[in-house]
C-alpha positions as CSV (number, residue, x, y, z in Angstrom):
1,X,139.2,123.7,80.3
2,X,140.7,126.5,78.9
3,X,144.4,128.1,80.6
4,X,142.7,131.0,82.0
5,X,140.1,128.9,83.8
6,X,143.1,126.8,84.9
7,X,144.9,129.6,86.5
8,X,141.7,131.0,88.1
9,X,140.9,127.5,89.3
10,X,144.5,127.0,90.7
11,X,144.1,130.6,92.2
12,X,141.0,129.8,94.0
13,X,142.4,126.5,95.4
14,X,145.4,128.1,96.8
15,X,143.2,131.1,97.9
16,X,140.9,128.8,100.4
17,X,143.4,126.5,101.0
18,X,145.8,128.9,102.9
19,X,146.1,128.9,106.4
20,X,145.7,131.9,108.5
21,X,148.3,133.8,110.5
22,X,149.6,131.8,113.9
23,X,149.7,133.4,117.0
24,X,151.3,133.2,120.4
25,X,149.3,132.0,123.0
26,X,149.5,130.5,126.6
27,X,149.2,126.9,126.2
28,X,149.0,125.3,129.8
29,X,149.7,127.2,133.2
30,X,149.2,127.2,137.0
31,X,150.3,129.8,139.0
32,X,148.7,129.2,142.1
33,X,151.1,127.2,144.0
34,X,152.6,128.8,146.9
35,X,154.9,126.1,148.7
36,X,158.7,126.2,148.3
37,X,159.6,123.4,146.4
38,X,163.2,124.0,148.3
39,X,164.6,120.3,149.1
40,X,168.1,120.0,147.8
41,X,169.4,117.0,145.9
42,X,165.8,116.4,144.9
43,X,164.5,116.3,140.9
44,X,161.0,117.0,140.3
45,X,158.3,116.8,137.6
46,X,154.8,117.6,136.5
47,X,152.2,117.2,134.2
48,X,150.4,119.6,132.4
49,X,147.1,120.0,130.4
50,X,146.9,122.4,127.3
51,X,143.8,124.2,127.1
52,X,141.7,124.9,123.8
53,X,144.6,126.3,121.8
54,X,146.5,124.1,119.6
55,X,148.3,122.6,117.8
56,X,151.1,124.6,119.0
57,X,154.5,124.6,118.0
58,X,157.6,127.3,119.1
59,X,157.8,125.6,122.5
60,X,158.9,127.7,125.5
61,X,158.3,126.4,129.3
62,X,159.8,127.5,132.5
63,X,158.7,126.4,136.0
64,X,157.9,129.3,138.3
65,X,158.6,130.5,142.0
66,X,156.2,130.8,144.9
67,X,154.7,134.5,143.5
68,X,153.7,132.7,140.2
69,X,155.7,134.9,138.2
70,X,159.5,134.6,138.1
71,X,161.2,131.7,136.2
72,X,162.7,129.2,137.6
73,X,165.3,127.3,135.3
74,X,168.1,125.4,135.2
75,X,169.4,122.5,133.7
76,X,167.6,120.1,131.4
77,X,164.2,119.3,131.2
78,X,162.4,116.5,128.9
79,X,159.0,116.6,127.2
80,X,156.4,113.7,127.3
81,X,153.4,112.2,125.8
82,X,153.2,109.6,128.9
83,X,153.7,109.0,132.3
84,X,157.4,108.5,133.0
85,X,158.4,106.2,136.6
86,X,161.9,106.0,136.0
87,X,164.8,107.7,137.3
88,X,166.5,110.8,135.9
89,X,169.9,109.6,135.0
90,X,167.9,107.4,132.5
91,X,166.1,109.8,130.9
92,X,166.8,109.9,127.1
93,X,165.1,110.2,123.9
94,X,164.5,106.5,123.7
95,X,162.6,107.1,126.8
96,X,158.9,105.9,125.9
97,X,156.9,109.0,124.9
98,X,159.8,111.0,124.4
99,X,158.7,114.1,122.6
100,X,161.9,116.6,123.3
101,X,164.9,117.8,125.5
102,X,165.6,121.3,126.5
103,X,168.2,123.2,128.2
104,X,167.5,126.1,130.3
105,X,168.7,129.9,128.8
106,X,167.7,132.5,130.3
107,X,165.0,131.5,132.7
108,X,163.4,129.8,130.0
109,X,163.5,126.4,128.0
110,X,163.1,126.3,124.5
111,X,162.1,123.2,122.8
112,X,162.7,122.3,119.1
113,X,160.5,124.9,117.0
114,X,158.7,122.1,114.9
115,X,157.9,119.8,118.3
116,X,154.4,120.5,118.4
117,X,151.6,120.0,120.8
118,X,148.1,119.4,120.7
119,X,145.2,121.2,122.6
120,X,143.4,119.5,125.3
121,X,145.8,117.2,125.6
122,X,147.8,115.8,129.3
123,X,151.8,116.0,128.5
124,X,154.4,115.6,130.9
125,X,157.6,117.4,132.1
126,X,160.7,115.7,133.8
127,X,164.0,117.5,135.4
128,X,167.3,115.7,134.5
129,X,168.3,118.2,136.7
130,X,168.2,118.9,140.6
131,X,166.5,122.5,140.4
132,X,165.0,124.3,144.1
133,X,162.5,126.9,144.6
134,X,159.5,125.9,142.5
135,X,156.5,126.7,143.6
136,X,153.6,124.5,144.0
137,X,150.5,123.9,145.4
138,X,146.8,121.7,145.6
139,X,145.5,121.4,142.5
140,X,144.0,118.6,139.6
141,X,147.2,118.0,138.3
142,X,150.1,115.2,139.5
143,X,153.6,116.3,140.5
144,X,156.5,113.9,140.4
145,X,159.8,113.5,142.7
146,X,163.3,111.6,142.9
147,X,165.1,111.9,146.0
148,X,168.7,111.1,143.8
149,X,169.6,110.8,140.5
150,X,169.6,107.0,140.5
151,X,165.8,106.7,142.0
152,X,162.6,106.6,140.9
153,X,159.9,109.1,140.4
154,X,157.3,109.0,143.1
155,X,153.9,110.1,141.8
156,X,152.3,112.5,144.0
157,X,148.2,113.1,142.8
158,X,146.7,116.5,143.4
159,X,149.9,118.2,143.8
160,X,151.3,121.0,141.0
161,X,154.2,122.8,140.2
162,X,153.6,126.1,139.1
163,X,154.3,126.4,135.5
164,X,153.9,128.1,132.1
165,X,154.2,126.7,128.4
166,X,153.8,128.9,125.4
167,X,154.1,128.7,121.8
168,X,152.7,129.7,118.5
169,X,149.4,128.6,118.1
170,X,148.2,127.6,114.4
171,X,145.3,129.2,114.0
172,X,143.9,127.8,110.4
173,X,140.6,126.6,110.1
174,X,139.1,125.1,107.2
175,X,136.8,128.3,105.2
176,X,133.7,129.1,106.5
177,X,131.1,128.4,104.5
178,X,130.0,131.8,103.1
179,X,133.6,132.5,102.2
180,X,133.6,129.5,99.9
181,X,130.5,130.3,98.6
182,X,131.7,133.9,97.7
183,X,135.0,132.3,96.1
184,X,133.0,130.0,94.2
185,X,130.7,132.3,92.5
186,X,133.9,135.3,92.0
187,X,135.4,132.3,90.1
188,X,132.2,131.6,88.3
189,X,132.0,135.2,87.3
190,X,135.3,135.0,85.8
191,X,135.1,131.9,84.0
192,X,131.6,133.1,82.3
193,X,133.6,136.4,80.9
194,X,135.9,134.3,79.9
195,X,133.9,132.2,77.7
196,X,132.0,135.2,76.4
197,X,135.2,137.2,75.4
198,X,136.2,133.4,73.3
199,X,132.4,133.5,71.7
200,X,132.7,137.6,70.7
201,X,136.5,136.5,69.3
């Protein structure tokens, strides 16, 4: 193969091979709660299910109030990939499915901006912190309280806090066929007027 097909080989890989733009997106939320989550002293958690969008990365979550809209955050919160039944003083990131920490800023925590998440996928969200005025509500998802520091999460089925993660969604995809096709036979093109420019020389 000559150089010039070499480059327009290598151009054509790198063409079909790069992703497309990400984008922010909504990644799990429930609004609909509209309980006062208002017992002091108490730490709370929940789980949460990403929808269709994913994998995600750019973390941000924040736990909201009755209306569904303002932010409720304080403290530190700890992402995970499983079920977590002990208590929050021993919270870590040797806890088992530890994924990330965040501290609240703003209304808002911000996780790590390579921890990524998947879509369709059940994660889970654990105050180290005593933080009131969550709202929450009857809904598919499991909620999760300590009465103290030093006790254990109680599991409590059908029960949510509202909620809201976002992040930037990576949105490549492998080519569609046609646009391979019409890659393949612009690279075709090239490489045959290559070859004839080599015969006329």
């Amino acid at each position: 193969m000559t150089n010039s097909l070499r480059c327009l080989a290598l151009f054509a890989v790198v063409a079909l091979a790069s992703p497309s733009s990400a984008r922010a997106g909504i990644l799990a939320s429930y609004t609909g709660g509209t309980n006062d989550a208002n017992t002091s002293g108490y730490f709370f958690g929940t789980s949460i299910h990403t929808g269709s969008q994913g994998p995600a990365h750019d973390l941000q979550f924040t736990f909201l109030g009755t209306n569904g809209t303002t932010p409720v955050a304080s403290g530190t919160i700890y992402l995970l990939s499983s079920p977590y039944a002990g208590t929050p003083t021993a919270l870590s990131s040797s806890t088992a499915g530890y994924l990330d920490s965040a501290v609240a800023s703003g209304g808002i925590y911000t996780f790590n901006a390579a921890t990524t998440v998947q879509a369709d996928t059940d994660y889970y969200i654990y105050l180290a912190t005593s933080v009131l005025h969550m709202g929450y509500g009857l809904h598919s998802g499991t909620a999760y309280q300590a009465v103290s520091p030093t006790s254990n999460y109680t599991t409590f089925n059908g029960i949510q806090l509202n909620h809201q993660l976002t992040g930037t969604v990576d949105t490549s995809t492998v080519p569609e066929p046609s646009t391979m096709a019409l890659a393949l036979s612009g690279l075709a093109a090239a490489g045959i007027a290559v070859l004839r420019r080599r015969t006329v020389a």
